[in-house]
C-alpha positions as CSV (number, residue, x, y, z in Angstrom):
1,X,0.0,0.0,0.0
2,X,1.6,3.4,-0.8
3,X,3.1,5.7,1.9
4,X,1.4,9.2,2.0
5,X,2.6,11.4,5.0
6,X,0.1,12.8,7.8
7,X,-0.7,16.0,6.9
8,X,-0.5,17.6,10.1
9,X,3.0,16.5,10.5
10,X,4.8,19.3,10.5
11,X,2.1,20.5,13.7
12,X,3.5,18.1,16.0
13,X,7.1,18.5,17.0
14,X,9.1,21.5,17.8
15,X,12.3,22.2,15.8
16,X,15.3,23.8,16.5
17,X,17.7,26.3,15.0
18,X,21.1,24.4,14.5
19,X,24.1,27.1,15.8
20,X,23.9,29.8,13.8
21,X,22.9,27.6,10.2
22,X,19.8,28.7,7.9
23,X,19.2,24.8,8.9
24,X,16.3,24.0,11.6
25,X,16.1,20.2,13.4
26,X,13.2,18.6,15.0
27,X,14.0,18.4,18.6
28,X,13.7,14.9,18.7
29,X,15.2,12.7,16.1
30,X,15.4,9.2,14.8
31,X,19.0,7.4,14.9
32,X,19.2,4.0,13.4
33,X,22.2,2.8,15.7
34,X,20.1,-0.3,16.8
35,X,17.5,-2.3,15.6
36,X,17.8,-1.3,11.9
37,X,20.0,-4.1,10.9
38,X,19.7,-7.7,10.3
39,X,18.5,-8.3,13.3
40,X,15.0,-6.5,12.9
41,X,12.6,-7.4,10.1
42,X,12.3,-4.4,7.1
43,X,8.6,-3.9,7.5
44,X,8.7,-3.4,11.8
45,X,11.6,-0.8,10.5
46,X,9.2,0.5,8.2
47,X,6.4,1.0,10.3
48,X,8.7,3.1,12.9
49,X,10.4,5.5,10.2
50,X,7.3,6.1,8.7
51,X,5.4,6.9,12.1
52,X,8.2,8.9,12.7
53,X,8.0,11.2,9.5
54,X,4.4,11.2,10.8
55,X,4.8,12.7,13.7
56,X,7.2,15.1,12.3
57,X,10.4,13.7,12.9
58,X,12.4,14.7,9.6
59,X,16.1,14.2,10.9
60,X,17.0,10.4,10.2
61,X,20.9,9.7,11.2
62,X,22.6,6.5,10.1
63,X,26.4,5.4,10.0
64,X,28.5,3.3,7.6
65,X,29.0,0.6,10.2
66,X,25.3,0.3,11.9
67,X,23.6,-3.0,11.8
68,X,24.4,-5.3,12.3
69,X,26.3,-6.6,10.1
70,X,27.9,-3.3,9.2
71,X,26.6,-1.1,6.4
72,X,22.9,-3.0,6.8
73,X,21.3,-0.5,8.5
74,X,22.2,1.8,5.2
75,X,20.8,-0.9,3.4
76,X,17.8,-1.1,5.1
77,X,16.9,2.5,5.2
78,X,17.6,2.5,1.5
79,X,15.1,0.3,0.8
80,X,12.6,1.9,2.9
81,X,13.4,5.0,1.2
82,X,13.0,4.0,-2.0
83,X,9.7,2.6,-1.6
84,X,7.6,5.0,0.7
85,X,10.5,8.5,1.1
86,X,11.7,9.4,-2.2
87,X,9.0,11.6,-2.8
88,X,9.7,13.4,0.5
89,X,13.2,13.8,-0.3
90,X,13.4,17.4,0.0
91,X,11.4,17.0,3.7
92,X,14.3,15.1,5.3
93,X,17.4,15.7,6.9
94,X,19.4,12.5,6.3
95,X,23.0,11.9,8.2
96,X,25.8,9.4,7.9
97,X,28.8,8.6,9.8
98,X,32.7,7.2,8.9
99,X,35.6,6.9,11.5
100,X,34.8,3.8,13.4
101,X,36.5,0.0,12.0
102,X,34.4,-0.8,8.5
103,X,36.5,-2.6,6.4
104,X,39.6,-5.1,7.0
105,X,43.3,-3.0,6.3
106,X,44.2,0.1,7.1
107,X,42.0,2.2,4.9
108,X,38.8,1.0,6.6
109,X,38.6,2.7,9.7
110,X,39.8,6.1,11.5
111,X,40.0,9.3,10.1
112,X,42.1,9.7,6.8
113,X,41.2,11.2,3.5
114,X,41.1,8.1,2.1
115,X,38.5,6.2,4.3
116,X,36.0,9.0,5.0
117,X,35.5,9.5,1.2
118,X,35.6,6.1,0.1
119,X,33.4,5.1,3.2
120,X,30.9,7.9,1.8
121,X,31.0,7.0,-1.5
122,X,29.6,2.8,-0.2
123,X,26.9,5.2,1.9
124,X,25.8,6.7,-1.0
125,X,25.2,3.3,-2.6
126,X,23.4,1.7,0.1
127,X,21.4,3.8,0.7
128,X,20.3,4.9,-2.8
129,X,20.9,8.7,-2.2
130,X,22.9,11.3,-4.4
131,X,24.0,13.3,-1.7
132,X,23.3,13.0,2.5
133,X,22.7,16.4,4.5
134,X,25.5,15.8,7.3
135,X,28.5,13.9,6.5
136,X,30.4,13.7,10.3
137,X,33.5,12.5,11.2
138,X,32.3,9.8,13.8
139,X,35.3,10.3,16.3
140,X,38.6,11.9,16.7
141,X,41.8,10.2,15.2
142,X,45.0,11.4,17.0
143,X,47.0,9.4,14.4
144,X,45.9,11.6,11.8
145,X,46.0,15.4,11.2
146,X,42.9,16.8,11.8
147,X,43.4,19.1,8.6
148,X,43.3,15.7,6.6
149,X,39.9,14.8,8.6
150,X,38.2,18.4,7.9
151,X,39.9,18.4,4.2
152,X,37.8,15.6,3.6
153,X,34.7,16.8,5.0
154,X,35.2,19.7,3.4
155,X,35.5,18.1,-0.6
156,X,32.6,16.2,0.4
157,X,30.5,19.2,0.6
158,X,32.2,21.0,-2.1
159,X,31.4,17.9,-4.2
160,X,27.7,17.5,-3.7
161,X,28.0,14.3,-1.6
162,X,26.9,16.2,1.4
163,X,25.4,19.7,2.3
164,X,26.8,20.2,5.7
165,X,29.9,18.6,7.8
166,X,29.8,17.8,11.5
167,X,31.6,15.6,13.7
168,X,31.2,13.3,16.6
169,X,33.0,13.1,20.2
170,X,35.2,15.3,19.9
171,X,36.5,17.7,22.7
172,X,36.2,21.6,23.6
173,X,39.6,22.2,22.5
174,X,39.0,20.1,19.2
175,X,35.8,21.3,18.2
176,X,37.3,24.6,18.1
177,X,40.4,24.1,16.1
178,X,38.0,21.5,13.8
179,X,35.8,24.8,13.4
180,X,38.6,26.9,12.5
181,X,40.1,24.6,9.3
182,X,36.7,24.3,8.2
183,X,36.5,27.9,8.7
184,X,39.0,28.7,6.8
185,X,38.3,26.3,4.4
186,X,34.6,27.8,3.4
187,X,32.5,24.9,4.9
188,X,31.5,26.0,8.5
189,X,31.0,23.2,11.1
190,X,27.5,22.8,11.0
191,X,27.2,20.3,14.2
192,X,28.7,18.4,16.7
193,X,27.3,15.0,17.8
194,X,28.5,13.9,21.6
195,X,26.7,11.6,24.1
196,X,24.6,13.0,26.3
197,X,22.2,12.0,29.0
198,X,21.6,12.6,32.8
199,X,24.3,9.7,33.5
200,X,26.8,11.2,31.5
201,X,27.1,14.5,31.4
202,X,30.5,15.7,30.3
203,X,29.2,18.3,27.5
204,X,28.3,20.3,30.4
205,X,31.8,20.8,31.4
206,X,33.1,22.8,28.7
207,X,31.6,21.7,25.5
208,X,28.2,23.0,25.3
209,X,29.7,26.6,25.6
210,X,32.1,26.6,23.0
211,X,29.5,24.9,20.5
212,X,27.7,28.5,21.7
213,X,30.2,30.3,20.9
214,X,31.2,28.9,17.8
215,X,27.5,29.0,16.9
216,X,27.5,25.5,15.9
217,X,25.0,23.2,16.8
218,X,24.6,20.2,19.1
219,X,22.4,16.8,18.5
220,X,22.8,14.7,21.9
221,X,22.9,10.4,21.3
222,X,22.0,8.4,23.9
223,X,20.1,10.7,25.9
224,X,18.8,7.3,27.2
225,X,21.6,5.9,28.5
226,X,21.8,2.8,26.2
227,X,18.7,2.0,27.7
228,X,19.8,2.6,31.1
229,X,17.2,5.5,31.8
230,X,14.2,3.4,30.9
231,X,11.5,1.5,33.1
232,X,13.7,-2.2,31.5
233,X,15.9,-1.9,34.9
234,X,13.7,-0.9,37.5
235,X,13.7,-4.6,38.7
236,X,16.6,-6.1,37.4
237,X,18.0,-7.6,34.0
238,X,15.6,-8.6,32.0
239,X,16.9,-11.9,29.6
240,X,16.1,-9.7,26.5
241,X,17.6,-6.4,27.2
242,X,20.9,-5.0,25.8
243,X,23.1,-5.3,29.1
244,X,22.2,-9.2,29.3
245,X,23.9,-10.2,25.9
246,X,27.3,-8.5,24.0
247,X,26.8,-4.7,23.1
248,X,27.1,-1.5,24.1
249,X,26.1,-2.1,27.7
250,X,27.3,-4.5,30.0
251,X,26.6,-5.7,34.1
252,X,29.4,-4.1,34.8
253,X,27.4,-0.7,34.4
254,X,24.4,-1.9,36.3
255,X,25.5,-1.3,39.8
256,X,23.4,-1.2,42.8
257,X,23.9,2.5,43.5
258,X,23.2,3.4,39.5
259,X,20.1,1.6,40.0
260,X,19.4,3.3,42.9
261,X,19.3,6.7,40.8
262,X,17.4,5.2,38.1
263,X,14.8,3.8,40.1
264,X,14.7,7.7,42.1
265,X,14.6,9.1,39.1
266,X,11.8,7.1,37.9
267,X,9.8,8.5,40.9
268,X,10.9,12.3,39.7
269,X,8.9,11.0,36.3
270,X,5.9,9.6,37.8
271,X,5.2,12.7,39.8
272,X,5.4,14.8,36.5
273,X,3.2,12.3,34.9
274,X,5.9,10.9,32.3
275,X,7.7,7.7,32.2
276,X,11.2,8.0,33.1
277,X,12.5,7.6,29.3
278,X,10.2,10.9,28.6
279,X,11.7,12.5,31.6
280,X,15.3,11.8,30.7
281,X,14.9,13.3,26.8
282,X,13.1,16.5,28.3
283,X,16.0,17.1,30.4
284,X,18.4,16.7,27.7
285,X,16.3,19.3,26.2
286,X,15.9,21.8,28.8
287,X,19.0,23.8,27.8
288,X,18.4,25.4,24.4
289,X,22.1,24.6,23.5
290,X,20.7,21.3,22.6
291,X,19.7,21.1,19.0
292,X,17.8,17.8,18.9
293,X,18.0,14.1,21.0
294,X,18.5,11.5,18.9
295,X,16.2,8.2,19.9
296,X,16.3,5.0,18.9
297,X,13.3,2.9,18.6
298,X,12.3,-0.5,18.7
299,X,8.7,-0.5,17.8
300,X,6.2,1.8,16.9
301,X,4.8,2.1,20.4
302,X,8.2,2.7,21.9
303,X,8.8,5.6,19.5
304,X,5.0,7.1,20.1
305,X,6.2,6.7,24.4
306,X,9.0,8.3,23.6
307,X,7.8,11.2,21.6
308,X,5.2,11.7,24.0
309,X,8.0,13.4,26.3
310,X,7.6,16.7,23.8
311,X,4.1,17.8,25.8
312,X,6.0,18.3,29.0
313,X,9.3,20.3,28.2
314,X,9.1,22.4,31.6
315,X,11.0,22.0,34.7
316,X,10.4,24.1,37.9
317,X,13.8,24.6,40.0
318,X,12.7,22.2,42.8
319,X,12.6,19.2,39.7
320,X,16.1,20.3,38.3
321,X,17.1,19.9,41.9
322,X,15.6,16.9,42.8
323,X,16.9,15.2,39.1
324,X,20.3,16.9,39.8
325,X,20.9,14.7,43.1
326,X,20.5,11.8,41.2
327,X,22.0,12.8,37.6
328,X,25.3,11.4,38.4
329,X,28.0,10.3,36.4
330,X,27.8,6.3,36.1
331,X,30.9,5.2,34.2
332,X,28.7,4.5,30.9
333,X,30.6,6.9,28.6
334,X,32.0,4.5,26.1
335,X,32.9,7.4,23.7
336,X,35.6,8.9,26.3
337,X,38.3,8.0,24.5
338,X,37.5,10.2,21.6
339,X,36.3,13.2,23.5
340,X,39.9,12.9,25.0
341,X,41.5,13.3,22.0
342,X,43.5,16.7,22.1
């Protein structure tokens, strides 16, 4: 049956100015980290990225190696695209990602010329597109000069593979000198991607105002927590979730005094009348520094729960307070490494 968008989609979702850009972002997008690949069947992926167009949600992000296996999540969206988006091409903001391990050898991963344009070129395919609207450097590559890195961002704008360049986990000091050869270059950093949430909140120290100053904008992943700020963990592991097979999220991160916050945290919620996942994206959203949350989604009602947090944006001070006791670092940051990079 053919795909034709709600019309009242556009009267459903706030959007955001991105740094000082012409370019506006819903405040809530979809990122096809998980549950895009393989793993998933097409038409449950279907039925969330069209429910998600549906309820306004225009900013789809991707990455070469998502899946799994690597490069099916591309795959998948392509042909998703092709059968129900192509008309609503000019509607959508669609990102990808290179700097993480792709291919075997030592042009498959990291941040040289050589992989981020090739890497794009194999997005392109995959996903049927002639261009994407942010190409980002996924992390920072000490090994490599980060000239090379915004060189190659830069000729894939100037070539018409990508309208805008941003980049991913990389630190205050970074962002700025990134900003500066791209500056100078002619293609401004539109965006900066870091990870973001109540348990891990290392933006706050130092990145969030130079992203301000620079007037470059800021989408936040895993506002979530991997999952961590959701009702799964309230009473324990459950055999299904993310942290009880290999992944992003381990036992290790699950200790008793994390899940002591959560499950506060989760009382915070239910006195605003949201579920704790809505409560943790509205606070990634409280400062207007934040562009857009990306959210991932397993289902269609997941996605609706979750973008049900937009009706209640407001905090009072005695909530921030009450969140801020319990919004504590929890060693979940598995993107340090790269926001270390100097």
């Amino acid at each position: 049956m053919a795909y034709s968008a709600a019309d009242d989609r556009y009267d459903l979702i706030p959007y955001r100015r991105t740094g000082r850009s012409g370019l506006d972002l819903p405040a809530v997008s979809l990122g096809l980290w998980q549950n895009f690949g393989e793993d998933k069947g097409i038409e449950t992926q279907r039925a969330i990225l069209r429910r998600a167009f549906d309820r306004g949600v225009t900013h789809f992000d991707l990455a070469n190696n998502y899946g799994p296996p690597y490069g099916s999540a591309e795959s998948n969206f392509g042909q998703v695209f092709a059968a129900d988006f192509r008309p609503y091409r000019d509607e959508l903001i669609i990102s990808t990602k290179a700097g993480y391990d792709m291919w075997p050898g030592p042009y498959g991963n990291n941040g040289s010329r050589k992989y981020l344009l090739a890497s794009l070129d194999q997005s392109l395919e995959r996903t049927g597109l002639d261009y994407v609207d942010i190409f980002f450097s996924h992390r920072a590559d000490p090994r490599t000069p980060l000239e090379e890195t915004m060189g190659a961002l830069h000729t894939a704008v100037q070539s018409g593979r990508a309208l805008y360049a941003g980049i991913s986990s990389y630190s205050p000091s970074r962002t700025r000198e990134a900003a500066r050869i791209l500056g100078e270059l002619g293609t401004p950093l539109l965006i900066h991607q870091p990870s973001y949430s109540m348990f891990n909140r290392w933006i706050e120290d130092g990145l969030l105002s130079t992203l301000d100053e620079l007037g470059v904008g800021c989408i936040a992943f895993s506002p979530l927590a991997q999952g961590l700020l959701t009702s799964r963990y309230l009473d324990g592991v459950p055999g299904d979730a993310r942290a009880a097979r290999d992944g992003s999220m381990s036992r290790t991160m699950l200790s008793e005094a994390t899940l002591g916050h959560v499950r506060a945290l989760n009382e915070i919620a239910s006195g605003r009348g949201q579920s704790l996942a809505q409560l943790a994206l509205a606070w990634a959203l409280r400062d207007p520094r934040v562009t857009s949350v990306l959210l991932g989604a397993s289902s269609v009602e997941q996605l609706d729960d979750n973008l049900d947090a937009l009706g209640n944006l407001a905090f009072t001070e005695a909530e921030l307070a009450a969140i801020d006791e319990h919004a504590v670092e929890a060693d979940i940051n598995l993107w340090a490494e790269s926001s270390a990079v100097e």
